[in-house]
Residue, then its C-alpha position, 0 to 999 in steps of 0.5 A: x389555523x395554520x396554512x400548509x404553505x407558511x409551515x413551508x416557508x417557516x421550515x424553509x427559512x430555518x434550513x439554510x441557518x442549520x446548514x450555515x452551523x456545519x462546519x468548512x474548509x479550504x485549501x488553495x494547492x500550488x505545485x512545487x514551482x508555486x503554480x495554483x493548480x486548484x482547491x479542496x473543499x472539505x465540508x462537515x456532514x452529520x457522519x464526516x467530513x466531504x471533501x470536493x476536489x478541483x485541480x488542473x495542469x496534474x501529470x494525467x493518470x492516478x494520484x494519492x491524496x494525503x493529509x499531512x501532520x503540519x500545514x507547511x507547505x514549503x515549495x523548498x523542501x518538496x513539500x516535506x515540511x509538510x510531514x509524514x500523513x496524518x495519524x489520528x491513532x497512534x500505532x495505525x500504519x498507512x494503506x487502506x490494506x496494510x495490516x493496521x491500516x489505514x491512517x486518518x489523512x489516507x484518502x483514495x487514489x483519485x485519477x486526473x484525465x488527459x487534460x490534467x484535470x481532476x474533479x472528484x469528491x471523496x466522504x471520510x469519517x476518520x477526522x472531523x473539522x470540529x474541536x475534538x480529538x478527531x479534529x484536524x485543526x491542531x496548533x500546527x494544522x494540517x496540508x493536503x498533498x498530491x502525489x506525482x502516482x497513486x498509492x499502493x495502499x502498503x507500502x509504508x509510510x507513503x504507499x510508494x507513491x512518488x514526488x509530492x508534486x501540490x500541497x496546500x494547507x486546509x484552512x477552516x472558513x467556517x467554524x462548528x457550531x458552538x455547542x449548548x453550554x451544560x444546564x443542570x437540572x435543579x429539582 
């Protein structure tokens, strides 16, 4: 007979290695003097991808956070290496109320307090840290860029939202877990 409580600790033991297969990332920003004003950490879920934001020493007030088609962060271009905001699709136009819209890096304006400090966590099922064609991990990755105002969700390609002012470029820790390999059924 099987006891209640081992069923528990069975079930238990096996959660944390389902967790361990999902898949994560991290990208450590630097403002254009080269300053650490904090991270992003983005973390597969069974319908997205979380992403948990932690930032310091930003202009207080709204801020638009893109993704960017190349993980470039160059301080010396104002962040421009980092190219336009990731489209997945092509033909998509940014801004969550452009006609057209919105594009796979186009993420929600999130507000930083007095003090400078922005926490917040945002879901998104417009890419996936996987090896698909919704992946963000291309040949040349990916950068997360903070801008200098919020965007206004239209305007294109960057919804008037100022100076980049933080990037850093997404780097996966954790891959996805490696799918079963095909087995035909032999009759």
């Amino acid at each position: 007979m099987i006891r209640p409580a081992l069923v528990l600790v069975l079930l238990a033991a096996c959660l944390p290695a389902q967790a361990a297969q999902k898949a994560r990332a991290v990208a450590r920003l630097a403002s254009l003097d080269g300053k650490a004003v904090g991270s992003a950490e983005f973390a597969a879920l069974n319908h997205g991808v979380l992403i948990t934001l932690d930032l310091h020493d930003l202009p207080p007030g709204a801020h638009a956070i893109h993704l960017h088609t190349s993980g470039n962060c160059d301080a010396k271009s104002g962040f421009t290496a980092a190219g336009p905001i990731l489209t997945l699709v092509p033909g998509k136009q940014h801004g969550y109320l452009a006609q057209g819209g919105p594009q796979a890096g186009d993420l929600p304006n999130q507000f930083a307090g007095a003090d400078g400090r922005l926490h917040a966590s945002m879901v998104t099922n417009s890419f996936s840290l996987g090896n698909g064609k919704k992946s963000i991990f291309d040949r040349d990755g990916v950068s997360l860029i903070v801008d200098a105002r919020g965007d206004d969700y239209r305007t294109q390609p960057l919804g008037n939202a100022g100076d980049r002012i933080a990037c850093g470029v997404v780097v996966r820790t954790r891959g996805p877990a490696a799918r079963a390999p095909f087995k035909p059924k032999v009759p």
